[in-house]
N, C-alpha and C positions, 0 to 999 in steps of 0.2 A: 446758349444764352442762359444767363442766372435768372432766376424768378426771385421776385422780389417779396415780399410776404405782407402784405398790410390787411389791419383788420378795420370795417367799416366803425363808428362811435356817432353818438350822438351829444353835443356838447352846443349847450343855451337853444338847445330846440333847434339846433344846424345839424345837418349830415353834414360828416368830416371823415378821413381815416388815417391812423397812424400806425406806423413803419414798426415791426417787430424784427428789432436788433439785437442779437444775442453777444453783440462783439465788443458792448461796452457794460459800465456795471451799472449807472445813473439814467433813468430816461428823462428826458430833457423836452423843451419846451421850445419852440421860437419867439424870439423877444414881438414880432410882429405881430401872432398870432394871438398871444397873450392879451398885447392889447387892446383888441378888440373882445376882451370874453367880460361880462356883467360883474359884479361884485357879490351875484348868489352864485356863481360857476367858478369861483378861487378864492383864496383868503390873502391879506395883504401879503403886499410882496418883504421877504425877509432879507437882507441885503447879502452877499456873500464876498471876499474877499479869491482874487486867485483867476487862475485861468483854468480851462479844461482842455481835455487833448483827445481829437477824435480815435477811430481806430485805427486810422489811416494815417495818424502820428499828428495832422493839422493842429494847432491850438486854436480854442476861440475863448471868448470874452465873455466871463457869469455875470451874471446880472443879480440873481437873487432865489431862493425858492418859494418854494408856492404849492398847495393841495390843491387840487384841481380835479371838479367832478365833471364826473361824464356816465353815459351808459353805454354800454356794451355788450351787444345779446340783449338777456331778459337782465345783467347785472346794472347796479348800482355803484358804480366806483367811487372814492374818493383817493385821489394818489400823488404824491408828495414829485414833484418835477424839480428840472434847477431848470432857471428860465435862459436863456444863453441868445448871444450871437450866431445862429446855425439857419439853413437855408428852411423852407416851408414844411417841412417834414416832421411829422409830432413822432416823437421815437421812445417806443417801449422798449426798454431794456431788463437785463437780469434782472435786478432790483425789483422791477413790476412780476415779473414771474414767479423769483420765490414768495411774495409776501402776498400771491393769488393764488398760488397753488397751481399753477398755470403749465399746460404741454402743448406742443408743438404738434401736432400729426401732421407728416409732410405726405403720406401717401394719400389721405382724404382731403388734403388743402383747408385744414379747421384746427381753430385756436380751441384746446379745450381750458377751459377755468373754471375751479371748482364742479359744480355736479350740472355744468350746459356746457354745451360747443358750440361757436361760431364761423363761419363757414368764411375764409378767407377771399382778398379782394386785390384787384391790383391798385394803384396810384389812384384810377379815376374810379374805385370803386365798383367796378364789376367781378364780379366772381372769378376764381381762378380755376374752377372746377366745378363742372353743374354733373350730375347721376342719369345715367343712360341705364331706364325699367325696360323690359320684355312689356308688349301690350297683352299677350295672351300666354295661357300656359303652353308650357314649350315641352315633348318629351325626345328625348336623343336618345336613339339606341346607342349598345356599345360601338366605339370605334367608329363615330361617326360624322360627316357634318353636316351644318343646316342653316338654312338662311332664317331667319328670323326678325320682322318688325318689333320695332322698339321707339320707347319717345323718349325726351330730355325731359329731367323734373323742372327747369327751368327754361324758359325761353332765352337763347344765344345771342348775344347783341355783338358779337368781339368779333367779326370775322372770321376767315376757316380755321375749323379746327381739327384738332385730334381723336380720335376716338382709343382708349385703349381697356385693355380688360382690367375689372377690381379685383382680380383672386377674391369674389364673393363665394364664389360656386365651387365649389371641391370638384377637380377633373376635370372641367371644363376650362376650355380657352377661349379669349376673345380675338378676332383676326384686329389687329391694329389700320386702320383707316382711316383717312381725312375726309371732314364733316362741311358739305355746301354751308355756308353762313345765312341763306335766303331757305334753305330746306328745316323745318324743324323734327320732320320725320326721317327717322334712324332705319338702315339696315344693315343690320349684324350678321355677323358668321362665325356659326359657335359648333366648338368642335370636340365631343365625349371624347377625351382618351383612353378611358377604362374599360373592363370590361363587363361594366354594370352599366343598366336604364339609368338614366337619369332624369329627373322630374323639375323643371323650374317653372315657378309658381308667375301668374300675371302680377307684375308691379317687382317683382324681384330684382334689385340693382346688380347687374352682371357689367358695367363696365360704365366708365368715365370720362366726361368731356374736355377735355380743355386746349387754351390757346394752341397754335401751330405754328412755329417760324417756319416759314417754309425759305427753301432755296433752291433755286434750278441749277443741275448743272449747267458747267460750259458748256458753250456748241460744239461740236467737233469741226473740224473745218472745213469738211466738206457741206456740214450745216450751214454753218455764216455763211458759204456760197452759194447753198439753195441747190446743194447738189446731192443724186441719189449716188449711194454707193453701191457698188458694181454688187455686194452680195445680199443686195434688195430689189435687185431689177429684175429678178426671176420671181421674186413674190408678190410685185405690183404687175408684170406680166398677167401672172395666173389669177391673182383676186381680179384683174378688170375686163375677165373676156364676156363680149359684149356688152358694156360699156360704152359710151359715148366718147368722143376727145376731150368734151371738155370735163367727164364724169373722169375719165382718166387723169387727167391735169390734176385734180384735185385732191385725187387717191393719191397721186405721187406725193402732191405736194406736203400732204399730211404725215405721211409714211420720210418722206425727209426731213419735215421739221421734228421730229418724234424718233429718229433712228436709233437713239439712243437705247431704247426700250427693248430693240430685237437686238439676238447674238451676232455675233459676226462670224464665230467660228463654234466646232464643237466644243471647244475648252469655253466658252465662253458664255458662264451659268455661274449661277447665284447659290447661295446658299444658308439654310436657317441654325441657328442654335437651339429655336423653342423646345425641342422635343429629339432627347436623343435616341436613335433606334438603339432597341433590344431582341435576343431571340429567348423568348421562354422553354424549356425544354423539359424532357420526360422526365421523370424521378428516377432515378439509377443513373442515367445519361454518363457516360464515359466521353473523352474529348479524343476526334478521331483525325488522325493524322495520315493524308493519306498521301500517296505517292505522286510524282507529275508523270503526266504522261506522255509516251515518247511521241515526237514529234520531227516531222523532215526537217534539214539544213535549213531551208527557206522558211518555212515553220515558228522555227525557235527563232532564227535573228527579226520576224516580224513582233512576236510575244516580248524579246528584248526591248527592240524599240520601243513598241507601245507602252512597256512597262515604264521606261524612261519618261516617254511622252506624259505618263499619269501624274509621274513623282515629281514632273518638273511643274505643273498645274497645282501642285498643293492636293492634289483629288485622293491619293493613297501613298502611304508610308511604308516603312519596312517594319516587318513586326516579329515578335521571337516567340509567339503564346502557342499552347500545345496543341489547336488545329488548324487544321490546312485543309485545304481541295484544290485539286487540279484542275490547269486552264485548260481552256477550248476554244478553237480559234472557228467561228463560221463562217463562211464567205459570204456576202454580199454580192447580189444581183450584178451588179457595176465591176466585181472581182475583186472588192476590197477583201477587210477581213476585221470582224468583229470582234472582240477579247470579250469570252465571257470566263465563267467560274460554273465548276461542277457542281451544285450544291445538293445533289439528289440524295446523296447520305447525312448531310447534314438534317434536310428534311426528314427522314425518315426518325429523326430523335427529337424533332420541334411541337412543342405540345399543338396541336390544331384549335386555330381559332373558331369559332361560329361565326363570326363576322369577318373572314381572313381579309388579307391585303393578298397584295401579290407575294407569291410566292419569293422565296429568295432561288437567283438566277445569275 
């Protein structure tokens, strides 16, 4: 969905706002709007000759122009409109930008003009973006996360919304989440990638509120019929022993309307672009290529398959770079057999973290 940009204005002691359109060159007036404004908030109307033609290619009908004061922010405006034929929409265009000096900032939702900024609005004048502060000081060790309270600088009136991070914080992330509209207290999950302390200060804006379109998937079909599917019936089994029928009933019935949420198979995972893994390694580190290892008849057509299995899930490619480690195949309790990767020489060249993860395996 496009976000539409308007800035709040004050014009003859009315709250108004008008439409910041970058797609035409003349900002323009509605001939309705005009006539209700006093004779200290525009100067006579100057007649004009001609049609105008929207962005959209439309023509409509000029009336005449006119300077037309208003304020906006802490400014004082006086600004030259053509009055036109056009719907309720008061429309700042090019023309008002270059001759205010005027920028856009689309990642803070704020009109800047000259040396102040205004904080952008939808149609009905609410904000399109309110600042989500830490309540207290926060410290993250390296590589790490951490839940943390936080408030809105303004009270939310729009319904659920978003929550996303401001790239205020150098290394630090914000987990993106949808905000109750009835809740105005925030919890965050911020997460140091580096491998440095980091320190954020109480009141420090680490991430951003605004609107949420939300859309639900479709149901699946065995949803629309309120039916569990066969590879959840071994997990409402297990979560409802001792239970009640009717605590059952209900577990189920939660767990079916919501199936969407659990996998259905082991290919069947998600996955993020936030943060691409890296291996940091020793200083000298040479790239070690090392041999596969032999393996029985039965062996290798299962490490085939599974290799297949991988590449046809999008999960791993085929690659030509200058190391390698050998598979290992371990069985499973049940007789399967598990594809891992030797990584134990690689380790032995990977610089050690103080705060590791898991190992590579």
């Amino acid at each position: 969905m496009t976000t539409a940009y308007y800035v709040p204005v004050t014009i003859d002691q009315g709250k108004n706002v008008m439409l910041l359109d970058s797609g035409c060159t003349q900002s323009a007036f509605p001939v309705k709007e005009f006539q209700k404004l006093s004779a200290q908030s525009c100067t006579k109307l100057q007649p004009v000759l001609g049609q105008g033609i929207l962005a959209d290619g439309t023509e409509i009908q000029l009336q005449g122009l006119s300077y037309i004061q208003f304020q906006l922010g802490t400014q004082k405006i006086s600004h030259q409109f053509v009055i036109a034929d056009i719907d309720n929409a008061i429309l700042l265009r090019l023309d008002f930008f270059e001759h205010h000096q005027c920028l856009l900032d689309f990642q803070n939702a704020q009109l800047k003009i000259r040396d102040s900024a205004v904080r952008c609005c939808d149609s009905q004048g609410n904000l399109l973006k309110v600042n989500v502060q830490v309540r207290q000081d926060t410290v993250l060790p390296p590589r790490t996360e951490k839940f943390s309270m936080a408030r809105l600088s303004t009270k939310w009136v729009q319904g659920t919304a978003c929550i996303e991070s401001a790239d205020r914080v150098p290394g630090v992330l914000v987990a993106t989440t949808v905000q109750d509209p009835d809740e105005q207290q925030v919890h965050l999950r911020l997460m140091n990638y580096t491998d440095r302390e980091i320190r954020i200060p109480a009141g420090k804006i680490v991430a951003t509120c605004m609107a949420a379109n939300l859309t639900r998937p479709a149901p699946t079909e065995s949803a629309s019929r309120g039916q569990l599917p066969e590879h959840l019936k071994t997990l409402v089994e297990e979560s409802c022993q001792g239970f009640s029928l009717e605590e059952k009933q209900k577990v189920q019935a939660l767990i079916t309307e919501h199936q969407s949420a659990f996998s259905s198979s082991q290919y069947d995972l998600g996955k993020t672009n936030v943060i691409k893994h890296g291996i940091p390694l020793v200083p000298g580190a040479k790239p070690l290529k090392q041999r596969p290892y032999r393996h029985g008849t039965a062996q290798e057509a299962e490490i085939e398959k599974q290799i297949k299995e991988l590449q046809g899930q999008g999960l791993i490619r085929e690659g030509h770079g200058a190391w390698s480690s050998p598979v290992v195949l371990v069985q499973k309790k049940d007789g399967s057999w598990r594809f891992c990767v030797d990584y134990r020489k690689l380790n032995e060249v990977t610089h050690k973290d103080a705060y590791p993860a898991t190992p590579n395996r």
